[in-house]
Legacy VTK file of the C-alpha trace (Angstrom):
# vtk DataFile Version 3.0
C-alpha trace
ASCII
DATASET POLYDATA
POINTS 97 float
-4.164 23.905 -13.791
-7.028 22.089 -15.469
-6.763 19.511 -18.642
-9.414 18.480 -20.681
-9.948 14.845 -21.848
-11.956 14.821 -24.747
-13.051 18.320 -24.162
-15.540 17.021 -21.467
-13.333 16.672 -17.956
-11.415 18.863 -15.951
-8.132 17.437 -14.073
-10.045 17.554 -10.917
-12.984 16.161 -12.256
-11.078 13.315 -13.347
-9.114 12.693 -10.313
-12.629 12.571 -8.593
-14.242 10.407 -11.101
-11.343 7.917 -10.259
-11.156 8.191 -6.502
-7.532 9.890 -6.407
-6.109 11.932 -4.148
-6.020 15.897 -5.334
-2.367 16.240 -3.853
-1.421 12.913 -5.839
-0.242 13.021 -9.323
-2.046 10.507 -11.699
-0.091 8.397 -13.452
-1.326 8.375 -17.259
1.172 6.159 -18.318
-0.945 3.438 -16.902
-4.846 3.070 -17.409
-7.207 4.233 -15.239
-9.554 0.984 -15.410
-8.521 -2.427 -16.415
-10.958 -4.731 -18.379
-11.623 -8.098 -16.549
-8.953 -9.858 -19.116
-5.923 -7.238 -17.674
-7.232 -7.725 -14.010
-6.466 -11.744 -14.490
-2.891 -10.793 -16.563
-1.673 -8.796 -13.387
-2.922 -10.699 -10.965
-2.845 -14.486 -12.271
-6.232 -15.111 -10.972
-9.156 -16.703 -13.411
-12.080 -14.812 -14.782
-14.051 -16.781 -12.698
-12.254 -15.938 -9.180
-12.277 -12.150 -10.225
-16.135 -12.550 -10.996
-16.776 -14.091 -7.749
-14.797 -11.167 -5.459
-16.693 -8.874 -7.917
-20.160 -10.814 -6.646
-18.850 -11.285 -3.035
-18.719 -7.235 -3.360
-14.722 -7.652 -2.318
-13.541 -6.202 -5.632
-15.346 -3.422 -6.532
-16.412 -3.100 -10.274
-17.816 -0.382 -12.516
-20.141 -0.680 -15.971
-19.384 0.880 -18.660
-22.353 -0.250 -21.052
-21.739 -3.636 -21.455
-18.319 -3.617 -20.613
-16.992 -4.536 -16.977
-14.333 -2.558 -16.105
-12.366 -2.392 -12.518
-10.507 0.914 -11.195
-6.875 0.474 -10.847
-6.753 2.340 -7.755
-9.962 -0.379 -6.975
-7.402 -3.470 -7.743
-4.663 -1.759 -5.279
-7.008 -1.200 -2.751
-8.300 -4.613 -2.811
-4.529 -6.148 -2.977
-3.325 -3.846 -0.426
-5.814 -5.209 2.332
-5.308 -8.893 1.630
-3.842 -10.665 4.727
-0.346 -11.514 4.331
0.621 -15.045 4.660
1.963 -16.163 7.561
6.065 -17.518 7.388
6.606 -21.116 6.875
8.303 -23.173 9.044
11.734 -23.869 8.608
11.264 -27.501 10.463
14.460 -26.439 12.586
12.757 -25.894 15.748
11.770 -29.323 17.442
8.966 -30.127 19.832
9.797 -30.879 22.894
9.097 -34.780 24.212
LINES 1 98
97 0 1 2 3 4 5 6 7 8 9 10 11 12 13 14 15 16 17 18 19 20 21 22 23 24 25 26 27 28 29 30 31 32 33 34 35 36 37 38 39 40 41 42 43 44 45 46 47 48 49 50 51 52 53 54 55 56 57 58 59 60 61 62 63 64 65 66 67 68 69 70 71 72 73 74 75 76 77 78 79 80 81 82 83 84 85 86 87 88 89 90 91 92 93 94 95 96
């Protein structure tokens, strides 16, 4: 079934403006793109650090006039590929001599 938002979108259209799934539901409790100032909040990076992945091209960002705004799907994309960090050592284990 199709919804319009503000009379101009279908819920397909949407989904596809987005980059979501047809066969997953959007979540509209949660917005769709974050402003650079929400992007730091969740992540606890600096405007400057989320400027430079936007420049680097790592973090994709979208333009809406003047405003820079980043997809959330974008920002879980871009977490999800990170590398994870490798487990500390525990210092139990002792070279041999």
């Amino acid at each position: 079934m199709d919804i319009e938002f503000n009379g101009k979108y279908s819920h397909d259209c949407l989904r596809k403006a987005v980059g979501v799934s047809l066969m997953q539901p959007i979540d509209l409790t949660k917005p769709l793109a974050l402003s650079i100032e929400e992007v730091c909040s969740l992540t606890g990076l600096v405007r400057t650090k989320i400027y430079s992945l936007i420049g680097s091209g790592e973090l994709i960002a979208r333009k809406i006039g003047k405003r820079t705004v980043i997809l959330r799907t974008d920002l879980e994309t871009w977490l999800g590929g990170l590398q994870p960090c490798p487990p500390k050592s525990t210092g139990t284990s002792k070279s041999p001599i």
